[in-house]
C-alpha positions, 0 to 999 in steps of 0.5 A: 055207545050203547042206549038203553031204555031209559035214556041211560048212555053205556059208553066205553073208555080204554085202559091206554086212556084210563092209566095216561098222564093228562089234566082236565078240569070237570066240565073238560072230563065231562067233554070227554066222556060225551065223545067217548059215547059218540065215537063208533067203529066207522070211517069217520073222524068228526063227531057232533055231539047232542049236548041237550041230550046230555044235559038231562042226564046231570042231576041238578034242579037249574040246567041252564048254566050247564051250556055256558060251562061246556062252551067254556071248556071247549075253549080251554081244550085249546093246548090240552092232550095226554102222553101214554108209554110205549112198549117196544120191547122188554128194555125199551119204551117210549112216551107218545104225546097226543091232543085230544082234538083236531078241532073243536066247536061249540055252536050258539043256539044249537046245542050241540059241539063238533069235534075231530079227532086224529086218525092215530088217535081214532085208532087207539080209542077202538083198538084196546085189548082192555076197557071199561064200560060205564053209565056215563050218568055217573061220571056226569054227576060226580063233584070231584074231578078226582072221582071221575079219575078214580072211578075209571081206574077202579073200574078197570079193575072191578073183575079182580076186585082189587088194584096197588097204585104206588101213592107217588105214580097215582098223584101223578097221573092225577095231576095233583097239586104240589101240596098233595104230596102231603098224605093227609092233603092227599087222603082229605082232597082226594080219596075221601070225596072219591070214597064218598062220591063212587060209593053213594053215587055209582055202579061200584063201591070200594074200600082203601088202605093204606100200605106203610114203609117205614111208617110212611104211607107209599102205596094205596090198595083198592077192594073193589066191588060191584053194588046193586045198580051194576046188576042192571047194567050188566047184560047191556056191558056183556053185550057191549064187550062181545061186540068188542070182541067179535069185531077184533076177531073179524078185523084180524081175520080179514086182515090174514086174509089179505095178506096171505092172498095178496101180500098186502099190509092194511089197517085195522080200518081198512080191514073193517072197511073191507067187512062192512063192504061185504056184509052189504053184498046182495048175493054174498053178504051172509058170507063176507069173509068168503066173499073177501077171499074171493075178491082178494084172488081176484084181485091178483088178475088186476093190475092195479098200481096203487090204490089197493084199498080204494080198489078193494071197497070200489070192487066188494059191493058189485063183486060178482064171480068172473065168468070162466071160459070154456073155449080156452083151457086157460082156467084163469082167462075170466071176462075182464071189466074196466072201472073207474075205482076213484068213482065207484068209491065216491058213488058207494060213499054217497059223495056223487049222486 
């Protein structure tokens, strides 16, 4: 989540999430996007979340009630989650199911909730190939929970300025009503709010027509365009998805490193675990991959059994380069340290003092 001035929140929402199946209630979307721009790329799995900060953000004279209708959402968050389809191969996919949190709480008198997230899940949110940055202050404010679905999905294609959706599949994903699979139901409750909503109200605008088979309409096409108010917004997403971008880079990098080196398969986490470590460094930080490919080598003279990524972010802080003998012509004969990695790992947490 990026702030900028103003109090304007610039949050991210993958396209796995955008395109998934899933059924929320407005306040439960409104629950969501404030922990879309709460989760960072760090090593944590619970958030909280500021709800007095969001609650500024929606535009309505008497802000009172916005507490009791987030702190009853976060109730019927109980048993809700959202299924995505899984590409194996060209012939093969299957569906995952996911909840969207671990646990949740609203605090009395605090302002604020608590939530925890699955690590899988943890790691679909961050690594996305494609997603869309917004003014959560929008999606906030739209009436129709059908606005918010529609934003995202118009969003996501905002660069083209066009997208098809087979009408069928869209009521879907949008959990629509059995009655909607009436088209004027359809266009009355959905894309006419939608229209209204996303063009008076946002950073987009859009037109829609229908596409006919035999004088039935079966899919809907999107023209897409940005407005007036994208403009100021936009060096703050060019900013955001660089970011994205460099990180991916870096992730993979370490993670080459570490298994041409060692062998050894780690996560994306852990690879990004391993970069922050290093860039900490006091002598080698400027240079955290080169650091990492030494640790790595160094690692290969330790006999270390298990625990290899404790070990690593243990050993990258105090790395310093092993001392070669010159009384031996082993070049590999380096002076030896004996860690408790275990300890080290929780010191550099901060979980011993």
């Amino acid at each position: 989540m990026k702030e900028k001035k103003g109090g304007n929140l610039i949050c991210m929402r993958p396209d796995s999430i955008i395109e998934a199946r899933f059924s929320l209630n407005k306040k439960q979307n409104d629950i969501l996007d404030m922990v879309f721009a709460t989760i960072e790329n760090d090593n944590k799995l619970k958030y909280e979340i500021n709800v007095i900060k969001y609650t500024k953000l929606y535009n309505i004279q008497d802000k009172s009630n916005i507490y009791g209708e987030l702190k009853k959402a976060v109730k019927t968050f109980e048993g809700k989650g959202f299924s995505i389809i899984n590409k194996i191969s060209e012939k093969k996919q299957n569906r995952i199911y996911f909840a969207w949190f671990s646990s949740i709480q609203y605090f009395d008198g605090e302002g604020k909730i608590v939530v925890e997230i699955g690590q899988t899940l943890k790691e679909l949110l961050l690594e996305v190939k494609r997603a869309v940055f917004y003014n959560i202050q929008y999606t906030l404010n739209f009436n129709c929970i059908y606005s918010k679905r529609l934003y995202y999905y118009l969003k996501l294609y905002e660069d083209t300025g066009m997208r098809i959706d087979n009408l069928d599949i869209l009521r879907e994903k949008l959990e629509c009503p059995e009655s909607y699979k009436k088209y004027a139901n359809f266009r009355r409750f959905v894309l006419e709010p939608s229209y209204k909503e996303i063009n008076g109200h946002s950073d987009i605008e859009f037109e829609f027509e229908e596409v006919k088979t035999k004088n039935k309409v079966t899919n809907i096409k999107f023209y897409i365009k940005s407005n007036g108010k994208a403009k100021n917004e936009i060096v703050a997403t060019q900013i955001d998805k660089e970011v994205l971008k460099k990180e991916k880079i870096y992730i993979n990098n370490v993670k080459s490193i570490i298994k041409n080196v060692t062998g050894e398969e780690i996560t994306d986490k852990a690879a990004n675990e391993f970069y922050q470590c290093a860039t900490k460094h006091n002598k080698y930080g400027s240079d955290p991959l080169k650091l990492i490919n030494e640790v790595a080598e160094y690692s290969k003279t330790q006999n270390i059994k298990k625990g290899f990524v404790g070990w690593f972010k243990a050993t990258v802080p105090i790395y310093e380069k092993p001392i070669i003998s010159h009384r031996t012509t082993n070049f590999n004969d380096y002076e030896q340290r004996s860690y408790d990695y275990d300890e080290l790992e929780r010191k550099l947490l901060g979980w011993d003092k």
